[in-house]
C-alpha positions in Angstrom: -78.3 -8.0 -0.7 -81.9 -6.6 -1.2 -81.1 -3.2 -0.6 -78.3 -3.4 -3.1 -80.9 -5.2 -5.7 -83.4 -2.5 -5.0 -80.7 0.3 -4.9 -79.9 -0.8 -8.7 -83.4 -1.9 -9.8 -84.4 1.9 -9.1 -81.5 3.3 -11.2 -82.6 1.1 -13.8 -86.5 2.4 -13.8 -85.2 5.9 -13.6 -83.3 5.4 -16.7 -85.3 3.5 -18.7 -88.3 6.4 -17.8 -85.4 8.8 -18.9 -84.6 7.1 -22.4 -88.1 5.9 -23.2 -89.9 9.4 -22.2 -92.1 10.8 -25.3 -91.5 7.4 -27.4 -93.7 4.4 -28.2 -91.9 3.1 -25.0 -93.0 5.5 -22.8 -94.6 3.1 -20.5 -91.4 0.6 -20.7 -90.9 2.2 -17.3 -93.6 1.1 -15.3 -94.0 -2.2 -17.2 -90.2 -2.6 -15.8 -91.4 -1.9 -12.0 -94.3 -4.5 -12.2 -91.8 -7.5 -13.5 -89.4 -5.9 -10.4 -92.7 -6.3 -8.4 -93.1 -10.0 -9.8 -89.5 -10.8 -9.2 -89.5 -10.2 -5.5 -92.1 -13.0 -5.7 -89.5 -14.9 -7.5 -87.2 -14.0 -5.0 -89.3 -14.8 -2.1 -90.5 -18.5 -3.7 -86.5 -19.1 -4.3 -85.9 -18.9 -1.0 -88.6 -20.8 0.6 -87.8 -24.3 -1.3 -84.8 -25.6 0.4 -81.9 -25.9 -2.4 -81.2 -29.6 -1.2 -84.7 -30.0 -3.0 -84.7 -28.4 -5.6 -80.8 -29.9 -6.7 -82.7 -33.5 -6.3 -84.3 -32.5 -9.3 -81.9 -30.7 -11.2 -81.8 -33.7 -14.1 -85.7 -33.1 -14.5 -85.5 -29.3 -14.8 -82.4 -29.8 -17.6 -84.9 -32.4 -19.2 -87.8 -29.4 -19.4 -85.3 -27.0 -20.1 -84.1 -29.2 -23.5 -88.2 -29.7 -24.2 -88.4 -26.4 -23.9 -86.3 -24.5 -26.1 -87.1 -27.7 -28.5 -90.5 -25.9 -28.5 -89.0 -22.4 -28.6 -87.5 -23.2 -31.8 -90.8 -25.0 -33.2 -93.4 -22.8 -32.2 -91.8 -19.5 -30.5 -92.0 -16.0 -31.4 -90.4 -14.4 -33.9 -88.6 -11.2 -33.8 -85.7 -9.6 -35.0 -84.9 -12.6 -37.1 -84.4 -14.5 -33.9 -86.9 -17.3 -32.8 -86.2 -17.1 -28.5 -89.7 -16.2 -26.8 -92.6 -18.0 -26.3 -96.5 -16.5 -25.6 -98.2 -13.8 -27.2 -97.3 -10.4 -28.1 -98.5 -8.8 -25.6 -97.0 -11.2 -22.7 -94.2 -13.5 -23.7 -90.7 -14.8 -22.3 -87.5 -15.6 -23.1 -87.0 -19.1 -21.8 -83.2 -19.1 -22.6 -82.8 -16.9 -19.9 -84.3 -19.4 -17.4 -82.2 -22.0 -19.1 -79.3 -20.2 -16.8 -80.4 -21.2 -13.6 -81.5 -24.7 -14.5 -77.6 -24.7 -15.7 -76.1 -23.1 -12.2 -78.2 -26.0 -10.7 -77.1 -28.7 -12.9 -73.5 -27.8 -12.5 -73.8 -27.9 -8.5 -75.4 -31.2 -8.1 -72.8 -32.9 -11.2 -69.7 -31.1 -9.3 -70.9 -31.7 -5.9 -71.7 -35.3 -6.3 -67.9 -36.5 -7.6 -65.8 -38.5 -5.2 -62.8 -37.6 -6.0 -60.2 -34.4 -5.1 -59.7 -34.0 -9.0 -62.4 -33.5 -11.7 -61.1 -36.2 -14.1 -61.2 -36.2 -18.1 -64.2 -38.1 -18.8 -66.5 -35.7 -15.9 -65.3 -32.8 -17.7 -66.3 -34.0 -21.2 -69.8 -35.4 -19.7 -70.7 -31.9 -17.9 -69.6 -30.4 -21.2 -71.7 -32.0 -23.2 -74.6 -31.8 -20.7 -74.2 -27.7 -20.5 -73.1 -27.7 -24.5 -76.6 -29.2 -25.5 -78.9 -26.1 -24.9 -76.2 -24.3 -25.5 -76.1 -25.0 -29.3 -80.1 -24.7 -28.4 -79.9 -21.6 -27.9 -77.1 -20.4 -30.4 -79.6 -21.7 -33.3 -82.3 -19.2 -32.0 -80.1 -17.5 -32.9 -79.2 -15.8 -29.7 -75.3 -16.3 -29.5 -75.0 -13.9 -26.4 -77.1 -15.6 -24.0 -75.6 -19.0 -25.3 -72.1 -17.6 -23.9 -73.7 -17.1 -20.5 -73.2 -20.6 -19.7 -70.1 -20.9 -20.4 -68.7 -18.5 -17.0 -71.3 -21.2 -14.9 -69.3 -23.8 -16.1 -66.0 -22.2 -15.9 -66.3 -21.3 -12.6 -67.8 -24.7 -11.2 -64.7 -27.3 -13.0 -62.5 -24.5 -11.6 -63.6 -24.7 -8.3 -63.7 -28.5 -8.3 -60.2 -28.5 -9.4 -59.3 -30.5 -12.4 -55.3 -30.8 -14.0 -53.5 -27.8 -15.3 -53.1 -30.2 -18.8 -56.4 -29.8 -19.1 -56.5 -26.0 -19.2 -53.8 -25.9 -21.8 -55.6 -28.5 -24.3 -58.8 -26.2 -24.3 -56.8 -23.0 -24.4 -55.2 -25.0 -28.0 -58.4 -26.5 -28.9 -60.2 -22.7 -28.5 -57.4 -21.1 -30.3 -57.1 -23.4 -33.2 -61.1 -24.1 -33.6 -62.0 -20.2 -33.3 -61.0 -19.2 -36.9 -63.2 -21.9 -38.1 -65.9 -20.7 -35.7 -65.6 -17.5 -37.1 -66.5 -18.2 -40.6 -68.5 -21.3 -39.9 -70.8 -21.0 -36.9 -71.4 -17.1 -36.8 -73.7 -15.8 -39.1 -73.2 -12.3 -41.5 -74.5 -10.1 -39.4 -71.8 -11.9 -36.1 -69.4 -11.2 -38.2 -70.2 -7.7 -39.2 -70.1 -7.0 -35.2 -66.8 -8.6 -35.1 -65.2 -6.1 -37.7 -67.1 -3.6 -36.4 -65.6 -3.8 -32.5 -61.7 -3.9 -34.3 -62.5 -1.2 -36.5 -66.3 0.8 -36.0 -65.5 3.2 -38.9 -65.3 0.8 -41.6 -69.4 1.1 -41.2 -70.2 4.1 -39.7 -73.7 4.2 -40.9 -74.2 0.1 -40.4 -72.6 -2.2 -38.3 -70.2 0.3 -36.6 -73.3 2.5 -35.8 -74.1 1.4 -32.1 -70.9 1.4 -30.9 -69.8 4.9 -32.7 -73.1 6.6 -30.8 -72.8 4.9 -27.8 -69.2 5.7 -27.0 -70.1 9.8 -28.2 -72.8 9.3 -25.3 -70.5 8.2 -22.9 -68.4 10.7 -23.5 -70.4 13.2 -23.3 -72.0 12.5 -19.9 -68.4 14.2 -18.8 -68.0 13.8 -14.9 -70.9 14.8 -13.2 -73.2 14.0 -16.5 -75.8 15.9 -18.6 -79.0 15.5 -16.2 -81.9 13.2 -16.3 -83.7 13.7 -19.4 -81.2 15.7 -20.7 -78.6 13.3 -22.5 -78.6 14.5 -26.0 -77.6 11.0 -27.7 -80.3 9.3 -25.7 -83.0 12.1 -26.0 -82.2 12.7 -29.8 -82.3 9.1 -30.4 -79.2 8.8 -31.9 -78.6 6.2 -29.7 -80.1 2.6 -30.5 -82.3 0.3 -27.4 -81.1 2.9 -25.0 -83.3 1.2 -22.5 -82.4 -2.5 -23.3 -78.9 -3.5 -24.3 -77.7 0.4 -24.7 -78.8 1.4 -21.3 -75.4 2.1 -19.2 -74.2 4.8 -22.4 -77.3 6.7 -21.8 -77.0 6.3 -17.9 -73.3 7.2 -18.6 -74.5 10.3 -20.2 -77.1 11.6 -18.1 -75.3 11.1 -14.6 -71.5 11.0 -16.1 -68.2 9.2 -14.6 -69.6 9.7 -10.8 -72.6 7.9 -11.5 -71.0 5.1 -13.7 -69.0 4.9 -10.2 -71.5 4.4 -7.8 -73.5 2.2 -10.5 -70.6 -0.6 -11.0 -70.0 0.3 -7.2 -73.6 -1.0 -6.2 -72.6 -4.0 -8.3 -69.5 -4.8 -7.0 -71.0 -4.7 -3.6 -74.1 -6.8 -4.8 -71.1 -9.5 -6.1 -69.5 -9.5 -2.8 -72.3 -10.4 -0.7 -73.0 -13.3 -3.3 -68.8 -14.7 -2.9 -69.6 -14.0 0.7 -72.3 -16.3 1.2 -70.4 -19.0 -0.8 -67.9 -18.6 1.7 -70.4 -19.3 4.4 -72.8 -22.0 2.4 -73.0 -25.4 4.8 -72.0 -27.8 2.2 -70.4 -27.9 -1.6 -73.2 -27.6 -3.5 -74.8 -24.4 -2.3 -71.5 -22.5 -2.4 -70.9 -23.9 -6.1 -74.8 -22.2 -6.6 -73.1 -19.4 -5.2 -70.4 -18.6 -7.1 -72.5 -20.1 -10.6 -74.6 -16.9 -9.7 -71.9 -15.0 -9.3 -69.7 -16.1 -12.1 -73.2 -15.0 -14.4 -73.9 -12.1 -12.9 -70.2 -10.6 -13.8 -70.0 -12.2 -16.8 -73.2 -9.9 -17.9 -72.1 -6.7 -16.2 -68.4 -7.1 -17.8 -69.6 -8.0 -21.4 -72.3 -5.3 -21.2 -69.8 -2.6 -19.9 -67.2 -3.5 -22.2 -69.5 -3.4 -25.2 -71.2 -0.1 -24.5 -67.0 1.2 -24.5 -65.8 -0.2 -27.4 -64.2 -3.3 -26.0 -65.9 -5.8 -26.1 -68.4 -6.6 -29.9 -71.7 -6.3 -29.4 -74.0 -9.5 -28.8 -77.0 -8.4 -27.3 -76.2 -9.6 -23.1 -79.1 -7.2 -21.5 -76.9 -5.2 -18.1 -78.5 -7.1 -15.0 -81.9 -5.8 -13.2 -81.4 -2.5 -15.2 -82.2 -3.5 -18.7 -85.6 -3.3 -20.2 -87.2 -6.5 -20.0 -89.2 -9.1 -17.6 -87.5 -12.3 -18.5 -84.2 -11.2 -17.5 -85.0 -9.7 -14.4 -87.5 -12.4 -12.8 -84.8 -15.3 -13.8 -82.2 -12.9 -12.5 -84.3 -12.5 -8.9 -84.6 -16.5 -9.4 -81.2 -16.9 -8.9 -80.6 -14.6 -6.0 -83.7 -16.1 -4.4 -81.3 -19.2 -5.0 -78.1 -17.7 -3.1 -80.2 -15.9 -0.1 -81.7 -19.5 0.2 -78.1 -21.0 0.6 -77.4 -18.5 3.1 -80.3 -18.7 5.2 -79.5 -22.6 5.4 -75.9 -22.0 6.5 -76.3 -23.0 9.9 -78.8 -26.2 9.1 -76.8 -29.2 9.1 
């Protein structure tokens, strides 16, 4: 698993040197290998705390968690029009993204502690509620795309538990009749403007439709064997927006073309694997439910980000796992996988 972290982690620092190279970003690059640094830290404390432990207090960390994105929306940062980071300009984080674990762990200990074969009615709506709280948190930051990353932790965690097929066909009706409404009354202008703009990118070429247009011409363009590092003419011309955050995989697209976009979601699917295999071997319920929360999370980003940098999925913003620019996302991202190589190195404990 930490070769394949590393193996990706490097591809991401070579890109975002590639797309930040002769910008105000130019040192996003080495500012992305120090957090890498500090995340094998994370990585290493993970692993040392025994997960039994650090489930016992699961309840406390949701309780810091609600305090803390409380205080996010009080005091944070601004940026963007968002209010999600707390600290100064020059060293901040995004505590929504180390909301996710404290979720993966709340779900484990909630499913893992019911007695019965079946998750019944009234667990489901209690977990709901638990996981929906900082998840409307978040959504008021307003951040909507990290606010859908709990919702694969979740998924995955009642489906594993098992719960009635009734069930799954009153959310399916309560999604489908409620999302209309959602759409005009809890996403905002510029939501909605990413919405059109994923059915139809040419009714705004210049506006909304404007990421998506230049990010699929980058793909494109990278061909099969791509345009070279440094090379890509969308990234290097700037045509193409955050290349090194949320944009990252067009501009990798383009500079090392369909073979490389191969052996990047390769590495990936690998990295997954290794995660579903050590649920497969965790000693008890709860760390294979960590497990495959991880796992659920870590997909859900790679799919959404994929999809969106194609044209099918909108854009909202969901950073591509230890690639994209940023120090939050990686060091809660080595959190978790501190999380699942801790599982696995307890397999055998009884």
């Amino acid at each position: 698993m930490l070769v394949l972290v590393c193996a990706i982690c490097a591809l991401g620092v070579l890109q975002i040197f590639s797309a930040t190279r002769d910008t105000r970003f130019a040192e996003a690059w080495w500012k992305q290998a120090i957090w890498i640094l500090g995340g094998f830290v994370a990585l290493w404390i993970g692993t040392l705390i025994d997960y039994h432990s650090l489930l016992g207090q699961a309840y406390v960390f949701y309780g810091l968690a609600v305090v803390t994105l409380a205080a996010t929306f009080a005091v944070g940062m601004t940026a963007f029009g968002s209010r999600r980071w707390i600290g100064t300009t020059a060293l901040h984080l995004q505590v929504s993204e180390f909301v996710k674990l404290v979720i993966v762990l709340l779900v484990a200990r909630y499913l893992s502690e019911l007695k019965g074969e079946q998750l019944e009615l009234r667990d489901l709506l209690k977990l709901a509620g638990l996981v929906g709280l900082p998840m409307v948190m978040v959504m008021i930051q307003p951040d909507l795309g990290t606010a859908l990353t709990f919702v694969p932790i979740l998924a995955v965690g009642v489906f594993l538990a098992g719960f009635r097929w009734q069930y799954a066909v009153a959310i399916l009706v309560i999604v489908a009749v409620a999302a209309p409404m959602a759409y005009w009354v809890v996403l905002k202008d510029y939501q909605r403007a990413r919405v059109v703009s994923f059915l139809d990118p040419s009714q705004d070429p210049k506006g909304s439709g404007y990421q998506v247009i230049q990010s699929k011409i980058a793909v494109g363009s990278g061909a099969l064997w791509g345009r070279g590092v440094t090379k890509g003419t969308q990234t290097q011309g700037r045509f193409l927006p955050v290349s090194q955050k949320d944009f990252i995989f067009s501009a990798f697209a383009e500079e090392h073309g369909f073979v490389g976009v191969i052996v990047a979601l390769g590495l990936y699917f690998l990295l997954l694997m290794q995660i579903v295999q050590n649920a497969q071997t965790a000693p008890d319920k709860a760390g294979m439910l960590i497990c495959m929360g991880v796992a659920a999370l870590l997909l859900f980003h790679v799919l959404v980000n994929v999809g969106m940098v194609v044209g099918r999925m909108p854009v909202t913003g969901i950073p591509l796992p230890l690639m994209s620019s940023g120090g939050s996302n990686i060091v809660a991202m080595f959190l978790m996988l501190g999380l699942v190589n801790n599982v696995r190195l307890r397999r055998f404990v009884n």
